[in-house]
C-alpha positions, 0 to 999 in steps of 0.5 A: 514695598520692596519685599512685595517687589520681590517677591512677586519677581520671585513667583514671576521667575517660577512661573515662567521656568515652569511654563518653559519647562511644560512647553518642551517635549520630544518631538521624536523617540526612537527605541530599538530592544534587541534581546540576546544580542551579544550577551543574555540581556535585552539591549534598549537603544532610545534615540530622543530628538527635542524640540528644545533643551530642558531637563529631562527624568527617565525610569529604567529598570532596577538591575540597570545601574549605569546609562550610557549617553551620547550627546548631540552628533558628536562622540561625546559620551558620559555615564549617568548613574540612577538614584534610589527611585530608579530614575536618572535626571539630566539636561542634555547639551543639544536638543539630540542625544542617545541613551543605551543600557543593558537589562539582564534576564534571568537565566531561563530559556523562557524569556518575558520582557516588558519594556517600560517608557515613561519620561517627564516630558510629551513625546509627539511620535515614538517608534519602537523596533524590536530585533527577532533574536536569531535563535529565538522560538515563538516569537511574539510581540505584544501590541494591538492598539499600535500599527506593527509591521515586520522588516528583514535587514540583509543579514537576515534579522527581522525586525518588528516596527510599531509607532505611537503617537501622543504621548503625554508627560508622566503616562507610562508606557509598556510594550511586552514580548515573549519567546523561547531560546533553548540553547541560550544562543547569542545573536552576534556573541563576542561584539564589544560595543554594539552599533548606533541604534538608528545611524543618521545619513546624509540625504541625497540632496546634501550629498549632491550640495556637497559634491557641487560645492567640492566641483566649484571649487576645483574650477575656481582653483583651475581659474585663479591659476590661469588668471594669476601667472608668475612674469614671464622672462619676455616682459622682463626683457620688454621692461628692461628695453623700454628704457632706452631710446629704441633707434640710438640706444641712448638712456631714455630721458624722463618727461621727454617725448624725444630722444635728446642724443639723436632727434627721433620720437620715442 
């Protein structure tokens, strides 16, 4: 009897991991592919947001041996090794995290690139942006089922924007571009480390909490200073006076209304 108990209590376990595991998902997905930005590879920046935290699995690409991932808001970062299937397999410390690696191209100037997304849980909206390289001839990005549109940043650079919506656990994704760089030309040639792929602001709202709270404070601080003074040296004297009687400058007798030496009232 007690190894039914058991074991039911073991299924029961199972069962509930599992469905805790089905219920997360992404509920935000942001990638951005910057080909031949500062050395001759397709730089893939994704910025995954979770609804909670669960395991999550990852393809990447075989030439692609370490990911870079940054944990939460935080610069908490660690390296994640993929294993024989070209997959890496983490649970991330908060429901934030990004992840960032390089996929080299071949040494051609013709450049082909099919970006695959393919993970273990749903994703409720992706968003993919693409950087135009600078020298890039032909551009095309490949996708009509998507909404696309073309952004240009202050430095020039021109951006394709896509959203999808919908996507389901295990489907695989692909997102293909082309284009030509005759020359091999670098985008930005000699950055060290590339910058975040999507920077998180701080709203206007926040922004002005928080000038008003820092406002406050300072006029708290004036207050408190006003209402707290140190003695002043006349109530020091005034102490000091009322210690003896004010007409004959006899001591002052406790519990006597009436100077004993001269008679009169104190």
């Amino acid at each position: 009897m007690k190894l039914r108990i058991l074991f039911f209590a073991i299924l029961f376990c199972l069962w509930a991991d599992a469905g805790s595991l089905s219920a997360a998902r992404f509920t935000e997905a942001r990638v951005d592919l910057w080909p031949d930005y500062d050395q001759p590879a397709m730089l893939v920046m994704m910025e995954m947001t979770m609804d909670s935290v669960a395991p999550v699995v990852f393809v990447i690409p075989e030439s692609v041996k370490h990911v870079r991932i940054r944990e939460g808001y935080l610069d908490f970062q660690k390296i994640i090794t993929a294993d024989a299937t070209n997959m890496i397999r983490f649970t991330p410390q908060g429901d934030h995290f990004t992840m960032t690696y390089y996929d080299t191209f071949p040494d051609t100037s013709y450049r082909s690139y099919d970006y695959f997304f393919y993970s273990n849980l749903a994703v409720d909206t992706l968003y993919i942006r693409i950087q135009k390289p600078a020298a890039a001839l032909n551009f095309d990005f490949m996708d009509a089922t998507a909404w696309t549109r073309e952004v240009k940043d202050r430095s020039g650079l021109v951006y394709s924007m896509t959203k999808f919506a919908g996507i389901r656990p295990e489907e695989p994704f692909m997102v293909s571009l082309r284009y030509t760089n005759p020359g091999r030309q670098l985008t930005a040639p000699g950055v060290m480390e590339p910058p975040e792929p999507i920077r998180r602001q701080l709203s206007p709202a926040v922004r002005r909490i928080g000038i008003g709270l820092l406002i406050l404070m300072l006029i708290l601080a004036i207050l408190i200073r006003r209402v707290v003074r140190p003695v002043h040296d006349d109530t020091k004297r005034e102490s000091h006076a009322m210690r003896f009687c004010g007409y004959c400058g006899a001591p002052r007798t406790t519990g006597h209304l009436f100077c004993p030496f001269c008679g009169k009232k104190y």
